[in-house]
TORVOGU-795317 format. One record per residue (C-alpha): residue in one letter; residue number from 1; chain; y, x, z. Coordinates in steps of 0.05 Angstrom, whole numbers, always signed. Layout:
% TORVOGU-795317
{"A" NUM "A" {Y X Z}};
...
***
This chain:
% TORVOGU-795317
{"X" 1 "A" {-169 +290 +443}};
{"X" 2 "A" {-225 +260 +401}};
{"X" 3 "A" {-270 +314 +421}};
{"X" 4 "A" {-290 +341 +343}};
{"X" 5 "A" {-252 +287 +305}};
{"X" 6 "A" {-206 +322 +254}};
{"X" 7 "A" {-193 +278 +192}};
{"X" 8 "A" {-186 +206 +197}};
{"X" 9 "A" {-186 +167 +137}};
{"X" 10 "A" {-151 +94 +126}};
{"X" 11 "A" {-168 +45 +75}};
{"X" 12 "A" {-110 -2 +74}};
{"X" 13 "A" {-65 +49 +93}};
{"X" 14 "A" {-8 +11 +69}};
{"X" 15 "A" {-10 -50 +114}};
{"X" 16 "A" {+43 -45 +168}};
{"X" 17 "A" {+1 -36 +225}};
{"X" 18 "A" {-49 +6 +192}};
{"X" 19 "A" {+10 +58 +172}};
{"X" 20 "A" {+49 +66 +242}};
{"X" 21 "A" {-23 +81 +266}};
{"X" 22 "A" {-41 +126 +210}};
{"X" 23 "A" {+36 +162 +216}};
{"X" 24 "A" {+23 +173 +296}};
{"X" 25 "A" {-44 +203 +283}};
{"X" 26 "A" {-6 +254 +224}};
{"X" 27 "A" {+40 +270 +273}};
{"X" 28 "A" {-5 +289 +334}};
{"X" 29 "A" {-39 +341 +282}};
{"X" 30 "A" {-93 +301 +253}};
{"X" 31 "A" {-113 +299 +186}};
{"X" 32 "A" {-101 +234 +146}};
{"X" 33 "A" {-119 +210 +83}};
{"X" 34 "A" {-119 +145 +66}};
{"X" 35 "A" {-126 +94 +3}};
{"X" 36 "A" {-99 +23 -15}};
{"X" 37 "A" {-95 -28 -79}};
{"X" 38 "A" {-16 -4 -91}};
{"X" 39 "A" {+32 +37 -80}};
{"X" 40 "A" {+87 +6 -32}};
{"X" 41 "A" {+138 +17 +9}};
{"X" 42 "A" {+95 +40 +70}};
{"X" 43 "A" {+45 +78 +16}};
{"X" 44 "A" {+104 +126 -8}};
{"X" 45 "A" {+129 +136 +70}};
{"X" 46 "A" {+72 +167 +80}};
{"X" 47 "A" {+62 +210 +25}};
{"X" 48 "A" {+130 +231 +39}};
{"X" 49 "A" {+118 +245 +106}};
{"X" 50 "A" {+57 +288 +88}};
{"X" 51 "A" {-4 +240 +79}};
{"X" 52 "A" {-52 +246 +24}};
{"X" 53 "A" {-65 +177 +0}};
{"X" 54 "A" {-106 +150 -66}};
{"X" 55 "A" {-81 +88 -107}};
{"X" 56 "A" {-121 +46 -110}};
{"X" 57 "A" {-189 +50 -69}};
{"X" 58 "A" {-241 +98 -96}};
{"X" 59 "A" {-306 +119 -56}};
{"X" 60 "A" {-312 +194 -61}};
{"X" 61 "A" {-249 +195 -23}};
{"X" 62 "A" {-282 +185 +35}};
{"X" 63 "A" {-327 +243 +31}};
{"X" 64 "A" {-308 +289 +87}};
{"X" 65 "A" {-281 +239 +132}};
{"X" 66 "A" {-301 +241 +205}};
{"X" 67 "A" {-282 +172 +217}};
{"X" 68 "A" {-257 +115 +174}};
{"X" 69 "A" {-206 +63 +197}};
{"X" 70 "A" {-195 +0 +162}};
{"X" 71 "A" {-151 -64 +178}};
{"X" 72 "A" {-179 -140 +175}};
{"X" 73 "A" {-162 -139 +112}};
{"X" 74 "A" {-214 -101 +81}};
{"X" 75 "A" {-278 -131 +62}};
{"X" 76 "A" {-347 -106 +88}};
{"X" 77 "A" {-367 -96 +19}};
{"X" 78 "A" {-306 -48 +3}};
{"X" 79 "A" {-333 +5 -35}};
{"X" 80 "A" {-306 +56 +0}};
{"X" 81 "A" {-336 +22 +71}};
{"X" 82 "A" {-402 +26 +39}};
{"X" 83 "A" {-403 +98 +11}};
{"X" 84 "A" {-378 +114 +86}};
{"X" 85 "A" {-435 +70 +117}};
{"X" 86 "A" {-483 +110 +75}};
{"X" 87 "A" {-464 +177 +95}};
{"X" 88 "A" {-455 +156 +170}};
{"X" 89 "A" {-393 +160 +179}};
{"X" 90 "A" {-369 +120 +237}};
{"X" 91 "A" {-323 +46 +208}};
{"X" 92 "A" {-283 +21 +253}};
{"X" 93 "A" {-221 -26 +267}};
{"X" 94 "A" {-145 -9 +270}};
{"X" 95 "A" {-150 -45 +345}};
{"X" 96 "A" {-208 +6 +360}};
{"X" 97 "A" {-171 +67 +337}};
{"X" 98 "A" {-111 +36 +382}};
{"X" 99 "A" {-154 +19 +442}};
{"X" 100 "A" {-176 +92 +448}};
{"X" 101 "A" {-105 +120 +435}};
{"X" 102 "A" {-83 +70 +493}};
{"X" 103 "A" {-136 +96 +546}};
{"X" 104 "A" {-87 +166 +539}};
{"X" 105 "A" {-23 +129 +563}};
{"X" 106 "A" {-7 +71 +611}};
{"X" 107 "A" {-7 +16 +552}};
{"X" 108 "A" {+41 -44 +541}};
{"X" 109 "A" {+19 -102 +492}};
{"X" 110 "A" {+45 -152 +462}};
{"X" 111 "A" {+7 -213 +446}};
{"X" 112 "A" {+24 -277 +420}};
{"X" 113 "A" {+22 -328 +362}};
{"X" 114 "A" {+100 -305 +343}};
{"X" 115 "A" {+148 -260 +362}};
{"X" 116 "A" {+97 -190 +370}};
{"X" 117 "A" {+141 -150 +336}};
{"X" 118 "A" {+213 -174 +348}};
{"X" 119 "A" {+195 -165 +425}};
{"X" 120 "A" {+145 -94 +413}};
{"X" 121 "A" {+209 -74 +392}};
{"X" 122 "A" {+262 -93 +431}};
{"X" 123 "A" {+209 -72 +492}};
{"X" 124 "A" {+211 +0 +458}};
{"X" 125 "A" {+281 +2 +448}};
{"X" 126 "A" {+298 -13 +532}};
{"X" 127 "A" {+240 +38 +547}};
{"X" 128 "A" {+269 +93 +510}};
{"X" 129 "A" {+338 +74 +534}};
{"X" 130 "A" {+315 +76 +614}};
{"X" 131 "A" {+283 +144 +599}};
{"X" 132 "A" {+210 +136 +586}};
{"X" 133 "A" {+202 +158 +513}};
{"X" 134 "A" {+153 +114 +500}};
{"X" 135 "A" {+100 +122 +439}};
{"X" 136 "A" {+112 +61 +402}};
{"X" 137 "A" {+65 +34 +349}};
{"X" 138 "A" {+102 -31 +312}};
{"X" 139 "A" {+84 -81 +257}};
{"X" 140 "A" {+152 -77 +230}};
{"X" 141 "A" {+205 -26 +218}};
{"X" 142 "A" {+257 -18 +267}};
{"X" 143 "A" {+321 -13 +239}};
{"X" 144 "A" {+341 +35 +300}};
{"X" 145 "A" {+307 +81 +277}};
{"X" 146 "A" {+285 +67 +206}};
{"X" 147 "A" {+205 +75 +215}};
{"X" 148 "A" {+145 +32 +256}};
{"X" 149 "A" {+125 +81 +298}};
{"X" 150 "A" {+146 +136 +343}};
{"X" 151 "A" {+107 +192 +387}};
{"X" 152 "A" {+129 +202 +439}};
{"X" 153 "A" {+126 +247 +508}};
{"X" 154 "A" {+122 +199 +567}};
{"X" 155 "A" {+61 +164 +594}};
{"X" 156 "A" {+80 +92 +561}};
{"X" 157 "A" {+48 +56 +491}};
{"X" 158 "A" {+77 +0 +465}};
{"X" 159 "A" {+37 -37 +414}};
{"X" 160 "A" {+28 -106 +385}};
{"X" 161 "A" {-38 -136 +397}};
{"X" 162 "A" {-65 -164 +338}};
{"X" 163 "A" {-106 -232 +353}};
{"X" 164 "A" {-120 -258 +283}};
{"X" 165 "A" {-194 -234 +280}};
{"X" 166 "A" {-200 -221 +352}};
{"X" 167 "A" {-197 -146 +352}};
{"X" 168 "A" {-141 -146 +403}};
{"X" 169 "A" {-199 -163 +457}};
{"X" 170 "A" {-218 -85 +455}};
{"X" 171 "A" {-142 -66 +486}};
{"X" 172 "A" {-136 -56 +554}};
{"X" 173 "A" {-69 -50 +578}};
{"X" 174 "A" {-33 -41 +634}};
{"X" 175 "A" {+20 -86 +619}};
{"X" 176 "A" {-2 -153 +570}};
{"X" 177 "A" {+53 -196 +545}};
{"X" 178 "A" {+31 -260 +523}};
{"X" 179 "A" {+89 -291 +472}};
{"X" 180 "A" {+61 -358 +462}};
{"X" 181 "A" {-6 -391 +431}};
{"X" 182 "A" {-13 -432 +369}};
{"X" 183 "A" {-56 -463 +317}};
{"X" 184 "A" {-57 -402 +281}};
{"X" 185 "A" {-121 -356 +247}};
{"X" 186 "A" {-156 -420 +230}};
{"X" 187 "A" {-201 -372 +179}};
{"X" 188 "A" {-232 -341 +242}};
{"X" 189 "A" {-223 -379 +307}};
{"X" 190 "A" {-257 -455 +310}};
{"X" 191 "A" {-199 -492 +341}};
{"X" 192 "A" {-145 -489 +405}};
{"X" 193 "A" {-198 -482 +460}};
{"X" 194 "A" {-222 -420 +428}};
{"X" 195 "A" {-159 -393 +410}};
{"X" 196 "A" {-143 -406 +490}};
{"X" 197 "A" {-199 -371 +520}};
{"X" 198 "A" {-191 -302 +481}};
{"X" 199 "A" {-123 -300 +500}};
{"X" 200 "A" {-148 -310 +569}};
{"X" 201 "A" {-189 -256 +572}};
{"X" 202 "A" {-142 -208 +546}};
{"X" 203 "A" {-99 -225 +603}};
{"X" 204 "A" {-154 -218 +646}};
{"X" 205 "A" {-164 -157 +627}};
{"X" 206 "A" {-103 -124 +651}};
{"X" 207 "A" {-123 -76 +711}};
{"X" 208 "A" {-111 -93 +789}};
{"X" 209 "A" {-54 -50 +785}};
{"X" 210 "A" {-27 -79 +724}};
{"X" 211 "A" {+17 -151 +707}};
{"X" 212 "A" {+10 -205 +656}};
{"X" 213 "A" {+80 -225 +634}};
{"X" 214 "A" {+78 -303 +600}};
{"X" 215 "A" {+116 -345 +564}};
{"X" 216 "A" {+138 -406 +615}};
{"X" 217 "A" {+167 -443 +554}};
{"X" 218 "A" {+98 -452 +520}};
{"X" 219 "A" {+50 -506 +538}};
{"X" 220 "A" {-14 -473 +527}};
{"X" 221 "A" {+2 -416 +563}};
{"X" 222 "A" {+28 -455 +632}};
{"X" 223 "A" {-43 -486 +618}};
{"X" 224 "A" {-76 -426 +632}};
{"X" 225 "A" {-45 -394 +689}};
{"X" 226 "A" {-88 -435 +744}};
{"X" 227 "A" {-142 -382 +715}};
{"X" 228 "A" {-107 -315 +711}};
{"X" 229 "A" {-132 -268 +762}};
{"X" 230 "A" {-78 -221 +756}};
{"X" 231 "A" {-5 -204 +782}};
{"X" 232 "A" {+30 -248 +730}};
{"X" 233 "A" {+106 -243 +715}};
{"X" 234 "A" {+137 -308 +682}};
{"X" 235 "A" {+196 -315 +632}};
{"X" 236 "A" {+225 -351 +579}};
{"X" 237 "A" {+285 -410 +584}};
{"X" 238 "A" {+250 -455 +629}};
{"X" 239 "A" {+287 -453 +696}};
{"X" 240 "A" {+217 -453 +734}};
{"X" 241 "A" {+206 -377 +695}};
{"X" 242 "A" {+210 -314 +740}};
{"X" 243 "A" {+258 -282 +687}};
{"X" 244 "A" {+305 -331 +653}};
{"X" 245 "A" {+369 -344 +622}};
{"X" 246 "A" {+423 -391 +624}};
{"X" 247 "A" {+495 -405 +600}};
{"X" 248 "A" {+469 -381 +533}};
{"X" 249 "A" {+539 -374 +487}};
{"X" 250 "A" {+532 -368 +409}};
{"X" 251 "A" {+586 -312 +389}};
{"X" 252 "A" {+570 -301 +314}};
{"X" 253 "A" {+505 -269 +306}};
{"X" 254 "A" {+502 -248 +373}};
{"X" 255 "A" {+488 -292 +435}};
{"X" 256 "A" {+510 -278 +507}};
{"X" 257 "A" {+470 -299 +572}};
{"X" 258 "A" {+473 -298 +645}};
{"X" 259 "A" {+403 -263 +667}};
{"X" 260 "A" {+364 -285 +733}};
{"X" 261 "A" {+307 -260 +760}};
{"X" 262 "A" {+272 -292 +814}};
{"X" 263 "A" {+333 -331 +831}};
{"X" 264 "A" {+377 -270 +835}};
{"X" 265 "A" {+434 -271 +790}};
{"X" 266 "A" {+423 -195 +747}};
{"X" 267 "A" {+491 -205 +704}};
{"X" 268 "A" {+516 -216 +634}};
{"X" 269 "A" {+474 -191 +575}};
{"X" 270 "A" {+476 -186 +496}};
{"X" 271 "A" {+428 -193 +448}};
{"X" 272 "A" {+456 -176 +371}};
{"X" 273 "A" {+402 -213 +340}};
{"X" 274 "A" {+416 -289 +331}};
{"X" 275 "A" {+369 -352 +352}};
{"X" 276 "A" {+347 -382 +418}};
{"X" 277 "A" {+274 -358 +401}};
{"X" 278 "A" {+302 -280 +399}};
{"X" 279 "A" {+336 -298 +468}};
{"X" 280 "A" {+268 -316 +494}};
{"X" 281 "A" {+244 -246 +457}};
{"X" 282 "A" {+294 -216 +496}};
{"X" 283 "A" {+267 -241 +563}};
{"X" 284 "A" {+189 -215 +551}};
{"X" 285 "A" {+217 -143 +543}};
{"X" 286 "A" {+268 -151 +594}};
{"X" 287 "A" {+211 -169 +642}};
{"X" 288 "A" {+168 -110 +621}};
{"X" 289 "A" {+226 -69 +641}};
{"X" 290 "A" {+238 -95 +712}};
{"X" 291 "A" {+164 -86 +720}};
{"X" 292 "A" {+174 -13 +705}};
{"X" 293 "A" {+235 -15 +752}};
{"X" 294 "A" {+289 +6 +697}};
{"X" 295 "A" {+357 +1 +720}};
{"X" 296 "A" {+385 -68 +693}};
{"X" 297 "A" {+446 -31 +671}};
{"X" 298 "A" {+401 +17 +622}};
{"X" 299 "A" {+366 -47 +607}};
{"X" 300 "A" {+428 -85 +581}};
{"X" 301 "A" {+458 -19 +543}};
{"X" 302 "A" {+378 -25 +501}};
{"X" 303 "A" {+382 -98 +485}};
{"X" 304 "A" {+452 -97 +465}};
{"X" 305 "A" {+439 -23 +421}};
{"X" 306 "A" {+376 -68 +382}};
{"X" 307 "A" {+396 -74 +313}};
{"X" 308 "A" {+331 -117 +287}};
{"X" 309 "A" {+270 -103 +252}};
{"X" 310 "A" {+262 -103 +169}};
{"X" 311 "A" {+238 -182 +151}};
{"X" 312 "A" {+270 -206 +205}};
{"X" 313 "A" {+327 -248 +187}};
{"X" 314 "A" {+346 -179 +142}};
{"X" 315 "A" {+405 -188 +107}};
{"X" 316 "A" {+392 -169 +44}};
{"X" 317 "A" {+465 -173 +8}};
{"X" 318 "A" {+517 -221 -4}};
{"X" 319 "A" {+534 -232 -76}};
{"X" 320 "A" {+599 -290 -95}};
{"X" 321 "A" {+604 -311 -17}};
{"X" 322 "A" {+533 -326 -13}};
{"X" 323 "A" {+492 -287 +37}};
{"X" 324 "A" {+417 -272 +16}};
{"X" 325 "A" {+368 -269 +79}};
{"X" 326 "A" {+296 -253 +86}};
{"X" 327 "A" {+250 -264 +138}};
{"X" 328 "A" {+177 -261 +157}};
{"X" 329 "A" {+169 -333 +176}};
{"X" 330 "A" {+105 -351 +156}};
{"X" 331 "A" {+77 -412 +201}};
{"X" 332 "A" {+112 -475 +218}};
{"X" 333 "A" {+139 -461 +288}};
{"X" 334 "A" {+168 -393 +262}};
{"X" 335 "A" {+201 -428 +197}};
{"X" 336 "A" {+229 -486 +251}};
{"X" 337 "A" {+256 -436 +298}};
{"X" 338 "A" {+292 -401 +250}};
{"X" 339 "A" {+324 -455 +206}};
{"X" 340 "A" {+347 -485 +268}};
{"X" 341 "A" {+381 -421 +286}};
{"X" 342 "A" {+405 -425 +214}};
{"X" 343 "A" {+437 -488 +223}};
{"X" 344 "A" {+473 -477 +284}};
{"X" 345 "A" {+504 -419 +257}};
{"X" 346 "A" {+520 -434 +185}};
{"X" 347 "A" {+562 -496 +152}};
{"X" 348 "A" {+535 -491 +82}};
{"X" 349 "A" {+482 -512 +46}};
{"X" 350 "A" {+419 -478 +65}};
{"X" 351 "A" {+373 -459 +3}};
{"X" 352 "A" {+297 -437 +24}};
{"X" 353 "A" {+254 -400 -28}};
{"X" 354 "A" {+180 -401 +11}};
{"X" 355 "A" {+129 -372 -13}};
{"X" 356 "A" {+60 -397 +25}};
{"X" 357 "A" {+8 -350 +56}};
{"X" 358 "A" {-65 -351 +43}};
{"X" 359 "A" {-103 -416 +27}};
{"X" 360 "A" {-136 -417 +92}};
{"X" 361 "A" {-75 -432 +128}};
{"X" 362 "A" {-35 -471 +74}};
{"X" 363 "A" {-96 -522 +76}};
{"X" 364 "A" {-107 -519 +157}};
{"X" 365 "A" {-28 -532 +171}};
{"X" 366 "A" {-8 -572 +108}};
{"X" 367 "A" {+25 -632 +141}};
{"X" 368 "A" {+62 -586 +196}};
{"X" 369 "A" {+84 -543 +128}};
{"X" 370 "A" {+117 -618 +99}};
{"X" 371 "A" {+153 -625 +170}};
{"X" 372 "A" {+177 -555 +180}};
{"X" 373 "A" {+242 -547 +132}};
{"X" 374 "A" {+282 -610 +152}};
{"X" 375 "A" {+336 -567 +165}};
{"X" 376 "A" {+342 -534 +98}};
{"X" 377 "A" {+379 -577 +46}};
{"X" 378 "A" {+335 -550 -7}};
{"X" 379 "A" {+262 -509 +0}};
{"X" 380 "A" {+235 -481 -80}};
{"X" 381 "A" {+160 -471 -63}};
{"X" 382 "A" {+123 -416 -98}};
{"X" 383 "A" {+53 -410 -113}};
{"X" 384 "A" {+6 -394 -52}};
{"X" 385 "A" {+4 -317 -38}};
{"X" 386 "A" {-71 -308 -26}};
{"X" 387 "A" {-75 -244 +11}};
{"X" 388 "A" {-148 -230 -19}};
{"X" 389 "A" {-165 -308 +3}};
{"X" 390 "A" {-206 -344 -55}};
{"X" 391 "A" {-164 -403 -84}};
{"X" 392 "A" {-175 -472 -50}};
{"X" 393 "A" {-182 -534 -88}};
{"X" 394 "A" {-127 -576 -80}};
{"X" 395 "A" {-94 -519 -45}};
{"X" 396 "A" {-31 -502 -77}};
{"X" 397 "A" {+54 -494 -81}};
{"X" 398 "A" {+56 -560 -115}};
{"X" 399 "A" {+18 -590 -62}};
{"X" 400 "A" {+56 -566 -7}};
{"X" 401 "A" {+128 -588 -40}};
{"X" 402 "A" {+104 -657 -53}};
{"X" 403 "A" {+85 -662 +26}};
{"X" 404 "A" {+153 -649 +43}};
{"X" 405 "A" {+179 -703 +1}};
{"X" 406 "A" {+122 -737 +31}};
{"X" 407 "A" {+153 -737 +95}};
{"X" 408 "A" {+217 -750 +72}};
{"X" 409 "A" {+256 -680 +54}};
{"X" 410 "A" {+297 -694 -7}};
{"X" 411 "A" {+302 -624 -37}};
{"X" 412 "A" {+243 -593 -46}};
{"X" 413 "A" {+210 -580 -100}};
{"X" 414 "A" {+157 -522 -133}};
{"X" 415 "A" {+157 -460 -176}};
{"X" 416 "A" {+97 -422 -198}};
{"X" 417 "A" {+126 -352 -198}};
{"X" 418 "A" {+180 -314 -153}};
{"X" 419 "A" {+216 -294 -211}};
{"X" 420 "A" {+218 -371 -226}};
{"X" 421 "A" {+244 -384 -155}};
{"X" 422 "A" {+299 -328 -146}};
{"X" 423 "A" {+323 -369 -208}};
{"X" 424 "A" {+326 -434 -184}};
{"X" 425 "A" {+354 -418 -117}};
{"X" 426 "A" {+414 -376 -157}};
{"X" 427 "A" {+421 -433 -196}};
{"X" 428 "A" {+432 -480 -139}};
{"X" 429 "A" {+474 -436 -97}};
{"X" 430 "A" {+546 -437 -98}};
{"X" 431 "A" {+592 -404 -49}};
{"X" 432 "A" {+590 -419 +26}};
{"X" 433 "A" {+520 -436 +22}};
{"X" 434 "A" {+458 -388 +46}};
{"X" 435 "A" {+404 -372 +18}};
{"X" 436 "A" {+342 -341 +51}};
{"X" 437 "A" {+270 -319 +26}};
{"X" 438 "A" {+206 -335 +71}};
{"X" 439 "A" {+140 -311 +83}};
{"X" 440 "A" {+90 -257 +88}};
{"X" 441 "A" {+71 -236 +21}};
{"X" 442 "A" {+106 -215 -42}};
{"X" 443 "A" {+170 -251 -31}};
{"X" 444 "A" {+208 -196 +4}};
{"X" 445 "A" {+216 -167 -64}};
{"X" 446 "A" {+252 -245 -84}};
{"X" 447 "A" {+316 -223 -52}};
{"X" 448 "A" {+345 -167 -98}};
{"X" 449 "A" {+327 -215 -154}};
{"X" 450 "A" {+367 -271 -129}};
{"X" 451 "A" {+434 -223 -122}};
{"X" 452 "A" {+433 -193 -190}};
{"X" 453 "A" {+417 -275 -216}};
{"X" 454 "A" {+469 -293 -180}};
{"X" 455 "A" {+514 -237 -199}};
{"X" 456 "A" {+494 -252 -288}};
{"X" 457 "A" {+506 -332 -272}};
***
């Protein structure tokens, strides 16, 4: 494989796409190095697992390297990109590295504005379940099994497809799940139209042999199917979708359905994870699996055996009857779809501590951002996390909290640092109330602070 390829190097190593890829690689005999700005979570898996990996970037590192990965991240004028450029060593994307590792197996991706990894996982989960052994390569890590990636031995990838810079136009799989489109990436695409034709033409891209599986419940993507030229498989809660569910009951922080596909009644099923949207997650990777002609009842035993995926809705402790969440919600729809889970399933107070991502998007979705918490009873807005963004002018945390108020929400208010924040929320909590922590940055490390305030109140 790779023909004379032996060491691959990563700069970025610990993003969470970047390492599952890196980790796969290690463990079909490659040998990885890799660099990044700190040392995280992902950063000491690796080195645990075996990696050699430099803290933080340095260019000599890259000597010896016979190709260099790096994630979208990483600017062109990244040292260690240039010193590779100079000594001709082939830079190229994550996607790239993925594309070619997908040409070895029959690949199954998973696109979509929200919901990649909830459903890459649940989709890896009924694979392995029905026999497949799938390689998986995840942008989260799966509780099941404690890690983002797995090799393994049958002929099936799954992968999220990453559309935020476009890169997910070099996959080519066999099987492309579409989760939904949104105004989302507004650094790099123009507006919806061109957001809507890439997404086309990675559906389009599926071989004759293969299927598009789409979302029936999103508007964009019923918009589109007039031009897909491929087998397409629909699903979602609309009654008009191929695979659908109904008589959806609420048991906890699991929910029960009644499956159907194609009009045929399949039988009862289970999802542990709680939230309409995770039902509808559910339904993508249940599709996948029909396609592959898994027997429903292995199918049911994997959804109902999926324990969730870290920044999901994690529960990170409970502390004087108050529950602490976190989640990855990061853009309107996904902080809408999970408060209003949220509030069917809790009767206290819910407390949000958001912390914003990058400047790009804070400024491009500012008004959705002041309608998206109306079912929290009180949102503490932290500073914008910039994610190597340059600072906006009248860009900001304070900015965003006084939009809410703008459009009516009665609790919100700002805090410049997390530490600030995990404050203010134990402050405000008492018990019977839930809090939870949002976003993609930095604030996953808000939650343990909020327990031990709580706990010294």
């Amino acid at each position: 494989m790779f023909l004379k390829i032996k060491r691959i190097h990563f700069i970025g190593i610990g993003g969470i796409g970047m390492s599952g890829l890196a980790e796969l690689l290690h463990n079909q005999g490659f040998q990885v190095t890799g660099s990044d700005v700190s040392e995280g979570y992902q950063v000491r898996q690796l080195m645990e697992s075996g990696i050699r990996v430099t803290v933080p970037h340095d260019p000599a590192i890259v000597e010896g390297a016979d190709v260099v990965v790096t994630s979208s991240a990483i600017p062109a004028e990244n040292p260690e990109v240039r010193a590779a450029e100079a000594n001709r060593i082939p830079v190229i994307p994550r996607a790239e590295m993925l594309a070619e590792l997908m040409k070895m197996k029959y690949g199954v991706a998973i696109a979509g504005a929200h919901g990649k990894t909830t459903t890459s996982s649940i989709t890896g989960m009924i694979l392995t379940e029905g026999g497949l052994d799938p390689t998986l390569v995840i942008g989260g890590v799966l509780e099941n099994m404690g890690s983002n990636t797995k090799l393994g031995l049958g002929d099936f990838l799954v992968a999220e497809a990453d559309e935020s810079d476009g890169s997910f136009l070099l996959l080519s799989p066999t099987i492309a799940v579409v989760t939904g489109i949104d105004m989302e990436h507004l650094d790099f695409y123009q507006d919806m139209e061109q957001i809507k034709k890439d997404f086309l033409f990675f559906i389009n891209k599926v071989p004759f042999y293969g299927t598009s599986i789409i979302c029936m419940d999103d508007d964009h993507l019923v918009s589109l199917l007039p031009q897909i030229r491929r087998n397409v498989i629909t699903y979602g809660l609309s009654s008009q979708a191929d695979v659908t569910a109904r008589n959806l009951v609420l048991d906890g922080m699991a929910t029960h359905f009644d499956l159907y596909y194609k009009g045929d009644a399949m039988g009862s099923f289970t999802i542990n994870i709680p939230g309409r949207h995770m039902v509808s997650n559910a339904l993508a990777s249940i599709a996948v699996a029909l396609e592959l002609s898994i027997d429903p009842q292995k199918v049911r035993t994997g959804l109902a055996g999926f324990t969730g995926v870290k920044r999901r809705f994690e529960l990170k402790g409970r502390e004087a009857e108050i529950p602490v969440y976190d989640d990855y919600a990061h853009h309107p729809t996904e902080i809408r779809a999970t408060l209003s889970m949220m509030r069917e399933r809790f009767n206290g107070r819910i407390i949000v501590l958001f912390q914003p991502h990058r400047y790009s998007r804070s400024a491009h979705l500012m008004e959705d951002f002041g309608r998206a918490f109306f079912d929290a009873d009180t949102v503490i807005v932290t500073d914008i996390y910039p994610a190597g963004e340059r600072a906006l002018e009248g860009v900001n945390g304070e900015v965003m909290a006084a939009t809410m108020g703008r459009y009516g929400h009665k609790g919100s208010c700002h805090v410049p640092s997390l530490e600030d924040g995990a404050q203010r929320a134990a402050q405000e909590a008492r018990p019977g109330d839930v809090i939870i922590t949002m976003g993609a940055g930095s604030i996953t490390r808000a939650g343990q602070m909020i327990i031990e305030a709580i706990r010294t109140k």
